[in-house]
N, C-alpha and C positions, 0 to 999 in steps of 0.2 A: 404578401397579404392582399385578398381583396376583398373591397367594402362598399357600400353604395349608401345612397344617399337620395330620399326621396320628397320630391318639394312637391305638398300639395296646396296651390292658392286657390282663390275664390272662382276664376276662369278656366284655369288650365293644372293639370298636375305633370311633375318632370321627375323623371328620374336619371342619374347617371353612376356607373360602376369603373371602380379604380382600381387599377393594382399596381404597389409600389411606385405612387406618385405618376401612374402612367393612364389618361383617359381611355379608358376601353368602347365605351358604347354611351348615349344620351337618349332618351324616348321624350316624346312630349303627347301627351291625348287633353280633349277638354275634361274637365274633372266631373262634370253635370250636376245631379243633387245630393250624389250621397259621395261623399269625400271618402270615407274609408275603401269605398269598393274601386274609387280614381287611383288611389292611393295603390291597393295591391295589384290594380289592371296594370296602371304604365308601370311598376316593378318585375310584374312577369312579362311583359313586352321586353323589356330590358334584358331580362336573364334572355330570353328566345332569338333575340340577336345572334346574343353568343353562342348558342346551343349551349346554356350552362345551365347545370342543374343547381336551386337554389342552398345546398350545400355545402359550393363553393363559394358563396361570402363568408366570410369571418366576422363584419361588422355591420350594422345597416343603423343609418342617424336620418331620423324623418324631421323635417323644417317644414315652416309655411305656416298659413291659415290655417289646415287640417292637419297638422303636424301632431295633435294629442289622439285623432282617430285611429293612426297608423298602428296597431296594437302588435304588426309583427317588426316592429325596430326596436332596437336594442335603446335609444336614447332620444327624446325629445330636443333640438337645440332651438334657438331664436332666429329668424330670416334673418336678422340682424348681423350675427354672430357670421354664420353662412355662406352672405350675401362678401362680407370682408375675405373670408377665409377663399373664397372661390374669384372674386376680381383680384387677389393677391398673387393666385396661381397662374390667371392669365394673362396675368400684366406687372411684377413684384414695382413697378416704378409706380403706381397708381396710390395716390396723396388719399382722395377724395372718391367716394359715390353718389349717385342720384339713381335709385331703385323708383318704379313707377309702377305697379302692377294694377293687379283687375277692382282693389276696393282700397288701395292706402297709398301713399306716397312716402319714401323716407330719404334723408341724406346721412350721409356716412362721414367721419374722417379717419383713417387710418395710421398708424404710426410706421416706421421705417419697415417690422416685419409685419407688416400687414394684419395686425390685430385693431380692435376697437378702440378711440380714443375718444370718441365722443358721436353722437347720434341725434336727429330730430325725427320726428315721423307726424303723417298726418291721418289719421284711422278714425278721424271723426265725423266725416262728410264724404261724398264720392269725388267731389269737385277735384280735377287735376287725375283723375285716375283712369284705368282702363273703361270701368263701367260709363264713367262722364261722358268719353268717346263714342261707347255706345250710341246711349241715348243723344249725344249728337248725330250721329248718323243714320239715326233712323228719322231724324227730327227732317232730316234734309236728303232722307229717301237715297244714302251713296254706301257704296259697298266700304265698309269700314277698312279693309284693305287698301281703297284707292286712296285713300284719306289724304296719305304724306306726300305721295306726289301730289296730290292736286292743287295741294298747298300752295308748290313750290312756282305755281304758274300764275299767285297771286299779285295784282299789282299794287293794293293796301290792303292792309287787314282792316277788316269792319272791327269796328270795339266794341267788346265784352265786356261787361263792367262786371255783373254779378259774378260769383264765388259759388254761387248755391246753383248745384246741376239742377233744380225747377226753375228757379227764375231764367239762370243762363238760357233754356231750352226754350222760354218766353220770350226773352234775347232775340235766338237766331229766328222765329217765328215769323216776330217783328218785323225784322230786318230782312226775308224773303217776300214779304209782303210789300215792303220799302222798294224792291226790285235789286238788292242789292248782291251781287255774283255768289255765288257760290264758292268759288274758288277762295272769294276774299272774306267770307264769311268761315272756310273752313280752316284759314288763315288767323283770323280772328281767334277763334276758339284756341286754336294751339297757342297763340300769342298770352293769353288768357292763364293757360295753365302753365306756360311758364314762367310769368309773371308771379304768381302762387307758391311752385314747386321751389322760386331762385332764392325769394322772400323767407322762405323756411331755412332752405339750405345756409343764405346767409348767415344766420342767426349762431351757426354752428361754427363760421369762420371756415367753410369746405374753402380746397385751395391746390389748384392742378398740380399735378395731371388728374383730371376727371373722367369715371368710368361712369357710364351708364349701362343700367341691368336693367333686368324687368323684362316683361311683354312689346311695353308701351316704347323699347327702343329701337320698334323694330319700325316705328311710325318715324320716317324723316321729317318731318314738319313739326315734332315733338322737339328732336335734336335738335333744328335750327335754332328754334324758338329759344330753346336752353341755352346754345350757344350766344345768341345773340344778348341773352341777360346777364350772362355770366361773364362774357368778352373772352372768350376760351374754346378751345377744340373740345369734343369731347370724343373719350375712344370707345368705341362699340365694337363688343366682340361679337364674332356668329355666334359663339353661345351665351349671348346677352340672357336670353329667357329663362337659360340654365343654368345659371350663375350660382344660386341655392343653391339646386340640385348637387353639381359640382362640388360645392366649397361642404355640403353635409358630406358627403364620400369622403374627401379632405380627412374631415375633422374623426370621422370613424375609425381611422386607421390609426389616429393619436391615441 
């Protein structure tokens, strides 16, 4: 059987194609403004990997943000749901999640087969998100990229007090004005949102081994920061970004 699985979020849309529990191909494109047309672009990018014609899927389960545009999938599921079912796959010892994408935050906790036990999520503010990182780095003129290393060459993080991506962004302002490094200011920030993300997670009793998904796990100054609140490793996979993607293909074949 093979099934695929299409995650469209607010930043980036992923798709990945499975057959009998076996990962075939992953695409990732940015999603831009119209989700439905992200949605069927990284899905025939996927099929053209393979040179497969889209008659050989059997199932297709669209998650994410955009997950109710996707009008040629068979089922709507929750990132949620997804996000479990696909860290389950690439790690079955994995307790706990901390997902971070482009507009929400959420923590996950799993049971022994990797289904949902319980969840928090943050979808009310951008603070702690991908978008937040944005507008911090454009705040501070640095290639969003370079972000996590440059982190890592900080020797104190400047404090961030606010939660709200305007105020925070008046924060770092401040604090460039103050003469105060860059490096420790982009330190800050990450400090900031893990401070935020750990606070949520708590509340849920997350509890290692801890996977991190999302975009934003691709930011090492994210990680540490997490780690550092949490007193824990955290395991990131290479297809952290794809982790929906994945775990919707997953569930399509059930």
């Amino acid at each position: 059987m093979i099934t695929a699985g299409v995650d469209v979020g607010s930043i980036s849309a992923k798709a990945a194609i499975v057959q009998d529990g076996e990962l075939l191909t992953t695409c990732v494109i940015l999603t831009g403004y119209n989700s439905r047309d992200a949605g069927r672009q990284v899905y025939d990018q996927a099929l053209a990997q393979l040179t497969m014609q889209a008659g050989r899927i059997d199932k297709i389960v669209a998650t994410g943000y955009g997950r109710n545009s996707i009008d040629f999938a068979d089922k709507a599921v929750t990132e949620i749901t997804c996000h479990a079912a696909g860290a389950h796959y690439l790690d079955p010892q994995i307790r706990s999640i901390i997902d971070i994408g482009g507009q929400d935050s959420k923590a996950i906790v799993l049971d022994d087969t990797g289904r949902v036990k319980d969840f928090t999520m943050n979808d009310k503010c951008a603070a702690g998100t991908g978008r937040f990182l944005e507008v911090m780095a454009r705040a501070l003129q640095v290639d969003l990229d370079a972000f996590g290393t440059l982190s890592l060459a900080a020797d104190k993080a400047a404090p961030i007090s606010s939660l709200c991506t305007v105020f925070a962004e008046s924060e770092v302002i401040s604090l460039i004005a103050k003469g105060a490094s860059r490096v420790n200011i982009i330190a800050g920030i990450h400090a900031s949102i893990g401070a935020r993300v750990v606070s949520m997670a708590k509340r849920i009793g997350v509890r290692p081994p801890v996977m991190m998904t999302g975009g934003v796990a691709k930011n090492i100054g994210v990680v540490r920061a997490l780690e550092a609140k949490l007193a824990t490793t955290l395991r990131v996979s290479e297809y952290a970004q794809l982790t929906g993607a994945i775990g919707a293909a997953l569930l399509a074949a059930r």
